[in-house]
N, C-alpha and C positions, 0 to 999 in steps of 0.2 A: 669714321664715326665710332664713339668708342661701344664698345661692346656691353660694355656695363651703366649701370645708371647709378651704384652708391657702392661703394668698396668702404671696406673696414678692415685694417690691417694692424693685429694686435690692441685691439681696440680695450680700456678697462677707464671705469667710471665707479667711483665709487660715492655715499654717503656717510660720511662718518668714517666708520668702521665696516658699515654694510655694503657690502662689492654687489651695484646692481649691475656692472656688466664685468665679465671677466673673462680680461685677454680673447677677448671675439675676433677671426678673422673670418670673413665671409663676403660675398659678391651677389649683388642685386641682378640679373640680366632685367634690358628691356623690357619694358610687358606688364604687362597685372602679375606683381610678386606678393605672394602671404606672407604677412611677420605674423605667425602662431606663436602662441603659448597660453597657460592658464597663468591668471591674475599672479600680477608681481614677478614676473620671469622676465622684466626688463626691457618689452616692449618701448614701453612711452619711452625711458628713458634712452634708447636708443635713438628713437624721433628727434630727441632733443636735442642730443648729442648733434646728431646729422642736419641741426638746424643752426649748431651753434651757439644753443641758449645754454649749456653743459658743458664746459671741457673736459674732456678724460685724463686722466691721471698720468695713462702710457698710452701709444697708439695712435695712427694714423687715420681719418675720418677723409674721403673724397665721394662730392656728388658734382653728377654731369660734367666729371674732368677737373674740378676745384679743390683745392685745398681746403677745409673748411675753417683750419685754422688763421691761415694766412687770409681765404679770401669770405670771412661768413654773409657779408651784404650781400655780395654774387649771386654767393648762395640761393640764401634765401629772397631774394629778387627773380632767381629760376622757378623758385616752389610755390604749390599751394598746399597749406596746410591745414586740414580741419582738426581740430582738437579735442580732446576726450570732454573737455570742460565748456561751458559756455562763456562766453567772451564777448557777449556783446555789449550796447552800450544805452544803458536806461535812459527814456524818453526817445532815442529815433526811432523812425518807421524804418521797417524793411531795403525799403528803395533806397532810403537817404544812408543806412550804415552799410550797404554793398557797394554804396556809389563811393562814402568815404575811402572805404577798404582799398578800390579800385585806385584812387588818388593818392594813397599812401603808397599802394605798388609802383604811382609812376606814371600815370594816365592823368592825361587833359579834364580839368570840370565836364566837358561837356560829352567826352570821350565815356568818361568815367558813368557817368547817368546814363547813355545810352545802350552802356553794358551791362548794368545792374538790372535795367527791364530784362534782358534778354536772357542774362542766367537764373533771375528768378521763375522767370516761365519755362525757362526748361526743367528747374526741381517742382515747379509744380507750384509754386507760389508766388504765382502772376496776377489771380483774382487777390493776394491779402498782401502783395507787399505796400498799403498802404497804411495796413497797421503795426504799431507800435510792437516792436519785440518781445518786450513783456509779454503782452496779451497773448502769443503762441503757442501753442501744444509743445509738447514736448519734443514730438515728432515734426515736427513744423520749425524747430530752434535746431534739431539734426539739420533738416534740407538749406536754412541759411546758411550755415556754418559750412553747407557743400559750396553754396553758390558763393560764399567771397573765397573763399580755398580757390574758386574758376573766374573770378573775374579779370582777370588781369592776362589769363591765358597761358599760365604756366607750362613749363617743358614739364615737372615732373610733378605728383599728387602725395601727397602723405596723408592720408585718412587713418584715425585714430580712434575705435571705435563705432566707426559711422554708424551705426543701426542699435546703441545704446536705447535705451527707455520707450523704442518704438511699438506701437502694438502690433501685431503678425500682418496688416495689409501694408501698413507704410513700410516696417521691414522689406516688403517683398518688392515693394517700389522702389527703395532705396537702394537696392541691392540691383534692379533692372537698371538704375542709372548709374550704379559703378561699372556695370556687364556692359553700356552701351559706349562711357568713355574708353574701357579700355579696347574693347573688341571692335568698337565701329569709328569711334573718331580718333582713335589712336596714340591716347594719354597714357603713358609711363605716368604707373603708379605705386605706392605700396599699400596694404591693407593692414593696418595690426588689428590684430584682432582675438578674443579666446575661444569666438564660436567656430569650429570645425565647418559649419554648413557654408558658411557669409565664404569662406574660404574657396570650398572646395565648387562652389557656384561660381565664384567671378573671378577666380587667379589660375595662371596656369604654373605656375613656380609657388614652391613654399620654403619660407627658413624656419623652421622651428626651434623656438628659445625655451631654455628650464633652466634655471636656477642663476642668469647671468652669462651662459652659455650656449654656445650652439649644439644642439641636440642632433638635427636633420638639417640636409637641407637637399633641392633638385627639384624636377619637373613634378608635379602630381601622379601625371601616370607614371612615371617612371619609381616616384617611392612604392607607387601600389606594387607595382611588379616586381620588386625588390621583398614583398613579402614569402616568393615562392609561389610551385601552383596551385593555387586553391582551388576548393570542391565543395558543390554543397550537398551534402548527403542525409537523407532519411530513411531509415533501417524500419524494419517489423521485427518486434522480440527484444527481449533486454539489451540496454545500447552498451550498459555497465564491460560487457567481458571484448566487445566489439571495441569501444575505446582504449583500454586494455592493448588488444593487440594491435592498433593503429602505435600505439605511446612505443610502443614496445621496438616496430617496425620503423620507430622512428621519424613518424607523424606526429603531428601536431593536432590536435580535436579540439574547437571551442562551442561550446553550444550555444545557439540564438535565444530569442523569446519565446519562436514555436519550436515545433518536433523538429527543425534541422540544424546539424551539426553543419559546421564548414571543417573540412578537413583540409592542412598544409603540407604539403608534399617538397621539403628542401633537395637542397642537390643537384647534378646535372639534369638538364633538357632529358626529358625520356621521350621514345619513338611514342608517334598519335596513340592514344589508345594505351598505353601501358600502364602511365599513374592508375584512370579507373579499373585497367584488370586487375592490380595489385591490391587497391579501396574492395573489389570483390570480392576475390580470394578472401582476404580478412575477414570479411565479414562471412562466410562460408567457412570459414575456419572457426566463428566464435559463436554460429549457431544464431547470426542476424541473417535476415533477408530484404535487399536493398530495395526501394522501393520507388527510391528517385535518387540519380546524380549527375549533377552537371559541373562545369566548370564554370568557377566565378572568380571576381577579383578580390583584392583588398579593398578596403574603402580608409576613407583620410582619415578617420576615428582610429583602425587600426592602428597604422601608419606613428600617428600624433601618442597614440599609448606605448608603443614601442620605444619609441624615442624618448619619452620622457619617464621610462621605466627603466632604460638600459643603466646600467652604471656606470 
């Protein structure tokens, strides 16, 4: 079984003049994988590329073993995809355009209808799939667009958005039923997405994209801990000369919202206990007195500003 779920090899797409992906080579593994980035960094059009609706200018495009040039109905015959945009189709009801969706993928009439009750009531809209799409919330036009993206039962997911215009409880719902495809029934998926949290809640891999390029990419815990060891530290007395000599020693200081700093400690592995004897000394040397310090991590916020800060 191949190890990967979507490979891009020299991958570049452009519009016009305007390169939305450039020369991208990167590897999806199995799993709940992040496509991060902020708006216009090439996301969707990567989606598209690896659906086929895009060809790239230069560059190699394979999902679940496929060529996508040579084989794009395969392709997209393996996938579900929900799209950033709504796409459904004025005047059916719920049941009647999921059933369609399903028969377009390749499913019997009756196959097809008896699948659209069932993935509607898993997004949640079992009591309304008899009304008319129009009439839906916003939030309620996200969870269809989940349910034909799963009608059919795709090997892999391409969510594009997913939790777009929703208010913070369907968000959180929305976000429980990506956490439950990929960790509990075992859907190979990807996520684009430019919220950091939708991220770092339901994927355990991330590629992060900036400018058409791949910025990061690897496991989440593993970019965290790629920051160094971090500290979180709250001094008594001016923090000014205490920072000072952190910068100096060749730490890193960023201050939060409240009184604590997190201090970055690069370099090799130090023996237990040394990074905070070292955080004290400095601060005994700059006329602070510590007050609290523990060890903490990075979070995917760092992570995602690093990456699309470097040059």
């Amino acid at each position: 079984m191949a190890e990967f779920s979507v490979q891009l090899d020299r991958v570049s797409v452009s519009y016009g003049t305007n390169a939305a992906l450039r020369d991208v080579t990167v590897a999806f593994p199995k799993g709940a994988v992040g496509l991060l980035g902020p708006n216009g960094a090439g996301k969707s059009t990567m989606l598209k590329a690896l659906l086929g609706f895009i060809p790239p200018s230069t560059g190699r495009l394979n999902v679940l073993g496929l060529n996508v040039a040579e084989r794009p109905l395969e392709v997209r015959a393996k996938l579900g995809y929900m799209p950033e945009n709504d796409g459904h189709i004025p005047g059916m009801n719920a049941v009647t355009f999921v059933a369609y969706c399903a028969q377009l993928a390749g499913l019997p009439k009756a196959d097809a209808m008896q699948r659209a009750h069932e993935v509607l009531y898993y997004v949640g809209l079992g009591e309304a799939r008899y009304r008319n799409v129009e009439e839906y919330s916003t939030g309620m036009k996200q969870r269809i667009k989940l349910a034909q993206a799963l009608v059919h039962d795709p090997e892999l997911l391409f969510l594009d958005e997913p939790t777009n215009g929703m208010d913070p409880k369907g968000r959180e719902e929305m976000l429980e039923l990506i956490r439950d495809l990929a960790h509990n029934k075992g859907i190979d998926l990807i996520l684009s997405s430019h919220l950091l949290p939708d991220v770092d809640y339901t994927c355990d891999y991330v590629v992060v994209l900036n400018k058409g390029a791949v910025a990061a990419s690897g496991s989440i815990d593993s970019l965290k801990g790629d920051a160094g060891r971090m500290f979180e530290v709250r001094v008594k007395g001016e923090p000014a000369p205490f920072i000072a000599a952190l910068t100096a020693a060749g730490m890193e200081c960023m201050e939060t919202d409240e009184d604590v700093m997190r201090v970055i400690v690069r370099g090799p592995a130090a023996a237990r206990g040394e990074d905070q004897r070292r955080i004290c000394g400095l601060a005994r040397q700059s006329g602070a007195q510590v007050r609290h310090l523990r060890a903490s991590v990075s979070t995917l916020e760092e992570v995602f500003d690093r990456a699309v800060d470097a040059p």
